[in-house]
N, C-alpha and C positions, 0 to 999 in steps of 0.2 A: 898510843895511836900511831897508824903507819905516818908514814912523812906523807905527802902529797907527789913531792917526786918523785917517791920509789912506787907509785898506784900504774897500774896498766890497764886500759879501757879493755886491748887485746890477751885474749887466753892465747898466748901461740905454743903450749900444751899440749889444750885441747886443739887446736889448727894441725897441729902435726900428726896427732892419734888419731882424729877422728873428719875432721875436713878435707886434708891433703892426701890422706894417708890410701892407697891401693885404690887412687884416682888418673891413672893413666890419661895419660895428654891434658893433664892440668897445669902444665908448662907452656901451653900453647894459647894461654889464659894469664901466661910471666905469673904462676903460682909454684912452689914447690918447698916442703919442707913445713916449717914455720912461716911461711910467708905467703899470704893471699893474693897477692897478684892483684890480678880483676875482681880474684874472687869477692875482694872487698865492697866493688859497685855494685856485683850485681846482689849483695848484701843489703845494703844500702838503699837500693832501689825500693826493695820490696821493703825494707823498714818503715823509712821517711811515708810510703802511700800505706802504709798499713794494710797492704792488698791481702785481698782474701781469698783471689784466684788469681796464684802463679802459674803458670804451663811453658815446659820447656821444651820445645821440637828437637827432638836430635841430642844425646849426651852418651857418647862411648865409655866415659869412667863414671859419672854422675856427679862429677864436682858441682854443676849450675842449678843442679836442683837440691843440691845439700846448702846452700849459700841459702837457696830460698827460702828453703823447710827452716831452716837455724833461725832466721828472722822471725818467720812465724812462731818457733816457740821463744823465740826471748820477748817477742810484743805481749805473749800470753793469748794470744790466738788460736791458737792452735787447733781446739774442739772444735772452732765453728768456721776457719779457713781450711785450702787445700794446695798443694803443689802436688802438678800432675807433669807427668813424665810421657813424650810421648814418642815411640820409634819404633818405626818398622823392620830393624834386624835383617838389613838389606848389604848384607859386605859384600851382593857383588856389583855393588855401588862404586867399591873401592876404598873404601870409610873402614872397613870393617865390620865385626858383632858387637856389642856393647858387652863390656869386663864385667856386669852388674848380673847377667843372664840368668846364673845359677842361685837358685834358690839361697843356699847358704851362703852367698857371694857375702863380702862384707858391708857392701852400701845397703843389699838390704836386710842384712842383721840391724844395721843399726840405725838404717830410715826407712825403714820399714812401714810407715807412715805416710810416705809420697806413694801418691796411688801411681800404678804405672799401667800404661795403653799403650799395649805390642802392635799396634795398627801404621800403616803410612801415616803422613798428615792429614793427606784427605781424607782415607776412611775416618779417620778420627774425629774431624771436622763433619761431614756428615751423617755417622752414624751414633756420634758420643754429645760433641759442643749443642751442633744446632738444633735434635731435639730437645736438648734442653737447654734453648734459650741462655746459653754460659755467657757471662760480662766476665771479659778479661781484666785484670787491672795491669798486669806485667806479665810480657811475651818475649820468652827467648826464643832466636831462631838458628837452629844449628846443626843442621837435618841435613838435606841434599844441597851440594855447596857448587852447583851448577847456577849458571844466572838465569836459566828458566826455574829451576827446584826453587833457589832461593826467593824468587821473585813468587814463584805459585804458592808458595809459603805464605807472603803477606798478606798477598790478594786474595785469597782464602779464610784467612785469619784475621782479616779487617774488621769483617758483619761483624765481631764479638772482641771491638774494642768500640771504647768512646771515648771523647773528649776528656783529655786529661792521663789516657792511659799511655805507656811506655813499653816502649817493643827494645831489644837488644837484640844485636845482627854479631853474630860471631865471625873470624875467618876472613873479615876486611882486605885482609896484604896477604893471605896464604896465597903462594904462587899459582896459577892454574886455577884456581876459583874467580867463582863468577860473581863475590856479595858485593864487590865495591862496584861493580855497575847496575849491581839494585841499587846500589846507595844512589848514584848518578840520578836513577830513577827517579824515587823518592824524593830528591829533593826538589823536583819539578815541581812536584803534587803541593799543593795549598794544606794540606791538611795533615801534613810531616812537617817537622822540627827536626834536623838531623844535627849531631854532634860524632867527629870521629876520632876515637881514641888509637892511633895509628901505630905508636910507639910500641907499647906495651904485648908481650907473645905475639898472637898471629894477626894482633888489631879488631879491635871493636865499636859498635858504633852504638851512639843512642839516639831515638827518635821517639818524640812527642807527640803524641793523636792531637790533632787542635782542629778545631771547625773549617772547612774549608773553604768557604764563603767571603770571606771577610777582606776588604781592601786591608792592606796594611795602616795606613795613614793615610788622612782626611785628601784631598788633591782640591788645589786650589780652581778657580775661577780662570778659564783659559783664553784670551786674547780673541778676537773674531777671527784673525787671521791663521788659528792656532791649525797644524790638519791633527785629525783625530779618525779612528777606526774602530771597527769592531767585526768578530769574527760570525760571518754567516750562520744562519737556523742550520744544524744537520751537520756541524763540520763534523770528519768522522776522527775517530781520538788513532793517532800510531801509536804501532806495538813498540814498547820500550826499546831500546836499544842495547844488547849486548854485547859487541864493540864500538867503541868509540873511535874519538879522536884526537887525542890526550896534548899531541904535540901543538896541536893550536893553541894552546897554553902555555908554552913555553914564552922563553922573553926573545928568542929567537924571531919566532914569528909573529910577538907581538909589533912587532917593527913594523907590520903591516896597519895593523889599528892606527900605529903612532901618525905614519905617513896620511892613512883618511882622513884620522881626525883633523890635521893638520889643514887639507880642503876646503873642507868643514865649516871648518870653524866660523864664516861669515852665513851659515843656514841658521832661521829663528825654530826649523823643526829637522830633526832626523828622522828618515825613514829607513830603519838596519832588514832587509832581507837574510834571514841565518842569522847566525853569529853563536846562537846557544850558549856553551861557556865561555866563549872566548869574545862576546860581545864587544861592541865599540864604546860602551857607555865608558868604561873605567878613564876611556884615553882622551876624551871629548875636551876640550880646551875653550871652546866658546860660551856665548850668553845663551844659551836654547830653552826656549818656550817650552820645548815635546819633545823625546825622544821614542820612539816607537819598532820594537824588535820584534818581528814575524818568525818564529820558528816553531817548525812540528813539536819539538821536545823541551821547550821552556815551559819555566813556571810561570803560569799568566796568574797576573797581579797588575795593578795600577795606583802608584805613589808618587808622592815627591818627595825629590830630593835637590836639594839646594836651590829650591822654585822653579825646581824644571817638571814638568809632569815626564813620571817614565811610563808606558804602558807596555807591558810583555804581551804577546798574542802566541799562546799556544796553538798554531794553526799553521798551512801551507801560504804559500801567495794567494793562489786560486783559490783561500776559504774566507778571505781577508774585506771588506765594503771599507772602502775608501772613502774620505772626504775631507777634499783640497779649497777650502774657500778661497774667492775669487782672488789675486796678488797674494796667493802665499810663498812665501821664500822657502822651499824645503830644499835638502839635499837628501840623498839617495846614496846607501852604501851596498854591496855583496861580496863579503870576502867569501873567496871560497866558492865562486860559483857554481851553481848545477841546480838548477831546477826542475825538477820531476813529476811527472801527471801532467804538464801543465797543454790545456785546448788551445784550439783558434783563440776563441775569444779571451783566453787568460793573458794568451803575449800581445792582442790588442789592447790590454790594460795595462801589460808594463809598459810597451813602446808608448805608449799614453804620458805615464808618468814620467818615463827618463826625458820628452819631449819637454813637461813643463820644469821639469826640474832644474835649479839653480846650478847642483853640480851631481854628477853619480862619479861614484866610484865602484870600480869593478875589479876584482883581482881573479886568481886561478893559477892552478899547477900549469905551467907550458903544456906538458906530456901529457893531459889528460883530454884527448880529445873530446868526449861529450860536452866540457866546458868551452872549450875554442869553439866547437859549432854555434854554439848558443850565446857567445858573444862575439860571433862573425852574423847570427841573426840579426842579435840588437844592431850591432852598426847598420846594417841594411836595411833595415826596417824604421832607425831615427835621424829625425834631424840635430844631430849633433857634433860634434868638431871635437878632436883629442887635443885636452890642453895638455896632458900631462902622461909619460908612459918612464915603467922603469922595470927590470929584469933582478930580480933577487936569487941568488944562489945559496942558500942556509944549510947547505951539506958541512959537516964538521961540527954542527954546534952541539950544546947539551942542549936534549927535550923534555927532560927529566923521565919519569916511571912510565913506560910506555906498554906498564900489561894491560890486558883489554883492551887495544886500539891498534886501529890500522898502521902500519907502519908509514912515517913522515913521505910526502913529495915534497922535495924542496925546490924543484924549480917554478919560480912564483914569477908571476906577470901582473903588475897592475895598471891599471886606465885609470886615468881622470878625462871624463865629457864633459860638455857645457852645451849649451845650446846654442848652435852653428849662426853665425851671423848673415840677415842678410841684407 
């Protein structure tokens, strides 16, 4: 009987003959040789769900539809599942043709099996999935590696997932692609799970279909004095963003957060205009009822956390119904000021607010004028008194990875208001 030690789960053999072998950019995947790389997840994926429709957008050597195809026959599937291949043979994309093109190519001597659809995504999706009704169980996406391509990929390809199904995002940290600000995207959405495996070849990510309805966690019973909101009939949804703005993230400029929250801290509710990733919740230091973050690009959800209710409002100021019950204590933050769209009657409801507000705080680049006008309105427009002002200069620091995102202003201004005594 063999030892137990000397047993291997892994053929890396067969991985080297028949996986790795005359798979061009499966390095880019940290696969080569005897060694699977990714290629082990996206193994795995389709294992563990026992899926019976794999489809893989986009594969230049056909490594991610061999990992698939393998699973299916080792599950013993194989008659009655499918892995389908689907690419349009567009190199003046820049990508290239796909190595698999010719008939007696080697992928398809010997997976010959994976149906392949020479079509775009979209033709494929309209002319092939949605007549017939296709349930995805596992979706690779590695087609057009633009962040509208990648992005029209999913959004396409949604109708023919459900709860419980698994999408893989290749090309995460390839330089000059666009996937990691789908990913950005994505993780706003309620009905994405996203995981990114960053390290590994050119990076990859995974994401969960999960219902998108659902509060996270129960939210407690709220105080009368609590404010609380909710976002207008008809708000209208913004198109994703495809650059960001990555350095708000840094710890550089979270020195901003630290100083609000600082403020803050004696408000029983937060009211954050912006903030997106770089929110003020992480830095909050007080006992707060409510915390409530207004941004176009957040993921709206409503939880608690540490008995504070947070509510995210995926939405502008102007889509936002306030209500301030009568002596509520709230403060008021805007890092990063600029407010856009906004009517008459939208800035008679901030100047409304920052009026009753306990404290606002406001910051902004010096050098950017559209925000100096628009906190030279507010001052004009409120009754309130600067308790606090200070000039940040954050040129020199590290902002970490700044592809996809507008390049740093570092010259910062912030305000602390209070309501002017009389």
């Amino acid at each position: 009987m063999l030892d137990q030690a000397c047993r291997s789960l892994v053929d890396r053999e067969y991985i080297t003959n028949y996986l790795t072998a005359h798979a061009p950019w499966c390095e880019t995947h940290g696969a080569g040789g005897n060694y699977l790389g990714m290629g082990s997840l996206y193994y795995a994926l389709v294992y563990v769900l026992k899926a019976r429709t794999a489809v893989c957008l986009g594969s230049g050597g056909g490594f991610v539809p061999r990992l698939m195809r393998q699973a299916q026959r080792d599950l013993g599937i194989a008659d009655t599942a499918q892995t389908i291949l689907v690419d349009g043979n567009l190199p003046e994309r820049g990508w290239g043709s796909p190595a698999w093109l010719s008939e007696d190519s080697f992928f398809r001597r010997e997976f010959h099996d994976i149906e392949l659809v020479l079509k775009t995504t979209r033709e494929a999706a309209e002319q092939i999935f949605a007549p017939a009704s296709t349930s995805i169980d596992y979706l690779h996406i590695d087609a057009d590696h633009t962040f509208e391509g990648g992005l029209e990929d999913f959004m396409i390809y949604r109708q023919f997932l459900n709860p419980g199904s698994l999408v893989t995002l290749h090309d995460t940290r390839w330089p000059g692609a666009g996937i990691r600000s789908v990913l950005d995207y994505l993780r706003t959405r309620l009905d994405c799970e996203v995981l990114e495996l960053p390290d590994l070849g050119a990076g990859t990510a995974v994401v969960r279909i999960r219902e998108g309805t659902q509060s996270l966690v129960p939210v407690r019973h709220l105080t009368t004095a609590a404010v609380t909101a909710e976002t207008r009939p008809n708000t209208p949804e913004m198109a994703p963003l495809s650059i960001g703005w990555r350095y708000l993230e840094s710890e550089a400029f979270a020195s901003r957060n630290m100083i609000a929250a600082h403020f803050l801290r004696g408000c029983a509710s937060v009211m954050e205009i912006g903030g997106g990733k770089s929110s003020i919740l992480p830095y909050l230091t007080g006992k707060h009822d409510c915390v409530i973050t207004v941004d176009p690009h957040a993921r709206q959800d409503d939880v608690e956390i540490d008995e504070c209710r947070v509510m995210r409002l995926r939405a502008r100021f102007q889509d936002v119904e306030w209500n301030i019950p009568r002596g509520a204590s709230y403060g008021m933050v805007m890092l990063g000021l600029e407010l856009q769209g906004m009517a008459d009657s939208d800035y008679r409801q901030l100047f409304q607010l920052i009026d009753q507000a306990k404290i606002t705080v406001i910051e902004f680049p010096g050098s950017w004028e559209p925000s100096k006008q628009q906190f030279a309105l507010i001052r004009a427009n409120t009754r309130t008194r600067l308790r606090f002002q200070v000039r940040l200069e954050l040129a020199g620091n590290d902002f970490g990875d700044l592809s996809n995102s507008w390049g740093p202003r570092t010259d910062r201004e912030l305000y602390i208001l209070e309501p002017a005594r009389t």
